[in-house]
ZAMARGU-4260 file (C-alpha; in steps of 0.2 Angstrom, whole numbers, plus 5000, padded with zeros to 4 digits):
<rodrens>
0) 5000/5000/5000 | 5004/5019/5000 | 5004/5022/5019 | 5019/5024/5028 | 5012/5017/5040
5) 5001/5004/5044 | 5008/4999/5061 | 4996/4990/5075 | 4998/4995/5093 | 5004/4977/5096
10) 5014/4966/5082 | 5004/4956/5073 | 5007/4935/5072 | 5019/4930/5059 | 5015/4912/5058
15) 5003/4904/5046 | 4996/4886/5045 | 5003/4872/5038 | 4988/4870/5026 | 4991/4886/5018
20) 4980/4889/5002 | 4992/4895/4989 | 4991/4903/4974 | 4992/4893/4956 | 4998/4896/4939
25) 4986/4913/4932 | 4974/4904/4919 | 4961/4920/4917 | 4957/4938/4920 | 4939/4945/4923
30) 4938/4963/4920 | 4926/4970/4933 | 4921/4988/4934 | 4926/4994/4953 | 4908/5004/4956
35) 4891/5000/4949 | 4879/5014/4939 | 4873/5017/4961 | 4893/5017/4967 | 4891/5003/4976
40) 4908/4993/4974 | 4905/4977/4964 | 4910/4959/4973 | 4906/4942/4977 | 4897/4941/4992
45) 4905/4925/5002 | 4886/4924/5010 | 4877/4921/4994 | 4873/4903/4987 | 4889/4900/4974
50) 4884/4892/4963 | 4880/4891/4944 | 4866/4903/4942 | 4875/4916/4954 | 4887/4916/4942
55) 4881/4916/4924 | 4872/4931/4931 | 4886/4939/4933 | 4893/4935/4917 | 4877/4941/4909
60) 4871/4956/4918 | 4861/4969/4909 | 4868/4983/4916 | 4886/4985/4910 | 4891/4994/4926
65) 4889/4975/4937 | 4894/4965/4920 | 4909/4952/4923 | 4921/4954/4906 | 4931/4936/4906
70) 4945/4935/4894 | 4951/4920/4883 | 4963/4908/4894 | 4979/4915/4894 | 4996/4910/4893
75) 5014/4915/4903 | 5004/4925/4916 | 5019/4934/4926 | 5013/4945/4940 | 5029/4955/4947
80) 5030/4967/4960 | 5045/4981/4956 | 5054/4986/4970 | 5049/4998/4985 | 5056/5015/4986
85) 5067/5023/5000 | 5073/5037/5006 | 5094/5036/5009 | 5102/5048/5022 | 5123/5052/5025
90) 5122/5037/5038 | 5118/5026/5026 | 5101/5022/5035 | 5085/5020/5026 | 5067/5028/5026
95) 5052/5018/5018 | 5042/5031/5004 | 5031/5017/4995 | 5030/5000/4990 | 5032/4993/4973
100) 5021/4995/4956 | 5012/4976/4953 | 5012/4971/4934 | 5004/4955/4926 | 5010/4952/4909
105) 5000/4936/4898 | 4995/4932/4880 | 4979/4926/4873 | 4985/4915/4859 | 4976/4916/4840
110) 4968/4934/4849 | 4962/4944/4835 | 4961/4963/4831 | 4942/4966/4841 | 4949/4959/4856
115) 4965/4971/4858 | 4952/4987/4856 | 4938/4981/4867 | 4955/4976/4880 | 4960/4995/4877
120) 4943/5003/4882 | 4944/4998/4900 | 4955/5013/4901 | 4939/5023/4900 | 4933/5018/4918
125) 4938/5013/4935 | 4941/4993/4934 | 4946/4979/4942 | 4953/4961/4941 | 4949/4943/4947
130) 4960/4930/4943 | 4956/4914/4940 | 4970/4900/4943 | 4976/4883/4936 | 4967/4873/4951
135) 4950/4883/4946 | 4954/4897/4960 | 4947/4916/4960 | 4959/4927/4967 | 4954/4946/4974
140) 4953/4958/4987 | 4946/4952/5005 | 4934/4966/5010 | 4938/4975/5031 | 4923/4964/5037
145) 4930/4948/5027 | 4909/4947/5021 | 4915/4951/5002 | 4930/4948/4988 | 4932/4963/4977
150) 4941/4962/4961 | 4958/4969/4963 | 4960/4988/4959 | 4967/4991/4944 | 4978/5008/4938
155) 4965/5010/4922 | 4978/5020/4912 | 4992/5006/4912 | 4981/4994/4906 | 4988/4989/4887
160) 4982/4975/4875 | 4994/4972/4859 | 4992/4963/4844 | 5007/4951/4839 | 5005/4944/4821
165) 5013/4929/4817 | 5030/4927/4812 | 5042/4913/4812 | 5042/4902/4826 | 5030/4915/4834
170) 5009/4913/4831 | 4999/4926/4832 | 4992/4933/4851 | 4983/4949/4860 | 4997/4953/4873
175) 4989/4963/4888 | 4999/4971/4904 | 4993/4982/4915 | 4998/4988/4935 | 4988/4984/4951
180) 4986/5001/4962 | 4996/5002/4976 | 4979/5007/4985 | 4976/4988/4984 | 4987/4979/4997
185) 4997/4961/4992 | 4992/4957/5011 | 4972/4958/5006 | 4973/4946/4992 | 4961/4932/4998
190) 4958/4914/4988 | 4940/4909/4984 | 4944/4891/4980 | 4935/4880/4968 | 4930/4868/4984
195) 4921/4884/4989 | 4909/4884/4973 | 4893/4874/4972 | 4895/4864/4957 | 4905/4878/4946
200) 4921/4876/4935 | 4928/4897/4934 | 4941/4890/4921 | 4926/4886/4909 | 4919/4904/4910
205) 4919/4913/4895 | 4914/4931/4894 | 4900/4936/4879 | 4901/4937/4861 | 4897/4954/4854
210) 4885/4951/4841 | 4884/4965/4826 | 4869/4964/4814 | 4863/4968/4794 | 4848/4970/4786
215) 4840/4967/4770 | 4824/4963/4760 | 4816/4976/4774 | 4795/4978/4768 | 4782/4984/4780
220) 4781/4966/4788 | 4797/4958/4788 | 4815/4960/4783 | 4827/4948/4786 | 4842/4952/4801
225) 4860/4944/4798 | 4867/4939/4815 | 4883/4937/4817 | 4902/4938/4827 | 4916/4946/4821
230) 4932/4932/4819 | 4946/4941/4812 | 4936/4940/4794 | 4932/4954/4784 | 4919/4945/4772
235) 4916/4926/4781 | 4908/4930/4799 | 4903/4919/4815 | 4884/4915/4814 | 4873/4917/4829
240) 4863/4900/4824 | 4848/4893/4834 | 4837/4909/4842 | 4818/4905/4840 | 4804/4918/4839
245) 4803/4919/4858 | 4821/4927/4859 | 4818/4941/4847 | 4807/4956/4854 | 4802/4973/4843
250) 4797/4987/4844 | 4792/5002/4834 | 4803/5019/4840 | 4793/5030/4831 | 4774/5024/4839
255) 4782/5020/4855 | 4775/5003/4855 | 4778/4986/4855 | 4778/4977/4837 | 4771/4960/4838
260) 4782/4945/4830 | 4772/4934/4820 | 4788/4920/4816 | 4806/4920/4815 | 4812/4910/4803
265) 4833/4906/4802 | 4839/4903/4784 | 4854/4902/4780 | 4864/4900/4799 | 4864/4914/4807
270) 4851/4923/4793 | 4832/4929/4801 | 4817/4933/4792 | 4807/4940/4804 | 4787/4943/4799
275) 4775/4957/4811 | 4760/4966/4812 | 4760/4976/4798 | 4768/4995/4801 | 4768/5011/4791
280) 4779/5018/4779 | 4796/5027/4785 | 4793/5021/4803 | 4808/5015/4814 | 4810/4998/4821
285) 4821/4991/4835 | 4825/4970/4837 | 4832/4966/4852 | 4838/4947/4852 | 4842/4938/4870
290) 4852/4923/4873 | 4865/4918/4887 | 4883/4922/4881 | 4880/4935/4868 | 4880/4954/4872
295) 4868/4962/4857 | 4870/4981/4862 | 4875/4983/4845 | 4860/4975/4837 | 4849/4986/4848
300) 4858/5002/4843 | 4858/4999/4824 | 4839/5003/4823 | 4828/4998/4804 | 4819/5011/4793
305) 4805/5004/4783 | 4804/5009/4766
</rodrens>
């Protein structure tokens, strides 16, 4: 930390138990925002049912503020602390100013483009990080009451993500580094082991897709919407195959109503004709999709005119 002094009126224990839980290989990073759209910090609550469900809910939340951002697995994760700072007098005595800057370094192999900008955008806000180990461990920050783990503060400005193409014996990768604040303490990391968990694996979380959208053959009762994931591709996308006519919803910006779906009908992968009420000329429509593990902001924003 950045205090001086943090010192107790009585010297703390220095001992620990044999059964120590230690810290594993680094396997994953969770971007967290520090503070929801309220300013409540965002956490685990060690209190709560772990399970499954308590989970995928933070994965999926709809506000992006309490959203859980997992990156790819990564490889050679190296977290290094630099050394601490002192003060040197005449005597050649010593005076303590700060602790060392924490880094972690790792690459996501075969990363593509998208993933180094959307890395790079967490400079914008106040975030944090949970790591997930090789023995399926999330790592953070013990709260004072020991009743939550907080992601561990990052310094937003450091963080970096850097595209490596292939070359030689080197494949292509998305490096990423970035500094842990010295507001966060080494002392208050805290281990939420997997043995913790109800039924839950954190190395098979994966954060959402981000799914972009086009439309065509657009009349006054359907048009047909192209679904899809950017791969690294500039002509030959990732469908987003299998949503039924249940998971689309419309509405009509212009009326301020809801626009009722008659069918959705996928043909080819990924391609959606959808069919409606009939609406007027010129009017503006909004689809909005919904399905675990894809974030369709974008389809949402990229509003349809009819003709």
């Amino acid at each position: 930390m950045s205090d001086l002094c943090v010192c107790e009126s009585t010297l703390p224990n220095g001992s620990q138990p044999n059964c120590a839980t230690i810290i594993g290989l680094q396997k994953k990073f969770i971007f967290v925002p520090l503070f929801d759209s309220t300013g409540a910090r965002n956490s685990i609550d060690l209190s709560a049912v772990l399970n499954a469900a308590y989970f995928t809910a933070k994965i999926n939340h709809v506000d992006y503020s309490k959203r859980w951002y997992v990156l790819p697995e990564m490889k050679n994760v190296t977290s290094e602390i630099g050394d601490p700072t002192f003060e040197e007098f005449d005597d050649k005595t010593k005076a303590f100013v700060r602790s060392g800057v924490r880094t972690a370094l790792g690459s996501v192999i075969h990363g593509i483009p998208s993933l180094e900008g959307a890395i790079n955008s967490f400079r914008c806000d106040r975030v944090g990080v949970f790591i997930i180990d090789i023995n399926g461990s999330i790592i953070g920050t013990i709260s004072d009451d020991e009743t939550l783990l907080y992601p561990k503060e990052l310094e937003s400005q450091s963080i970096n993500a850097k595209l490596v193409l292939a070359s030689g014996d080197v494949s292509q990768k998305v490096d990423i580094a970035f500094q842990f604040s010295l507001n966060d303490s080494d002392s208050s990391i805290r281990v939420l082991k997997q043995s913790d968990l109800t039924g839950v694996t954190p190395l098979t979380f994966t954060g959402l897709l981000t799914v972009k959208s086009t439309y065509s053959a657009i009349g006054l009762s359907s048009f047909k919407a192209k679904l899809f994931v950017e791969n690294g591709s500039a002509l030959t996308k990732f469908p987003v195959k299998g949503l039924l006519a249940g998971d689309f919803a419309l509405y009509n910006v212009t009326d301020s109503l809801a626009v009722v779906i008659i069918s959705a009908t996928e043909n080819p992968d990924g391609t959606y004709t959808i069919t409606y009420a009939a609406q007027g000329a010129t009017e503006v429509l909004r689809l909005t999709p919904t399905k675990t593990g894809y974030d369709f902001a974008a389809v949402v924003a990229s509003t349809i005119t009819l003709p």
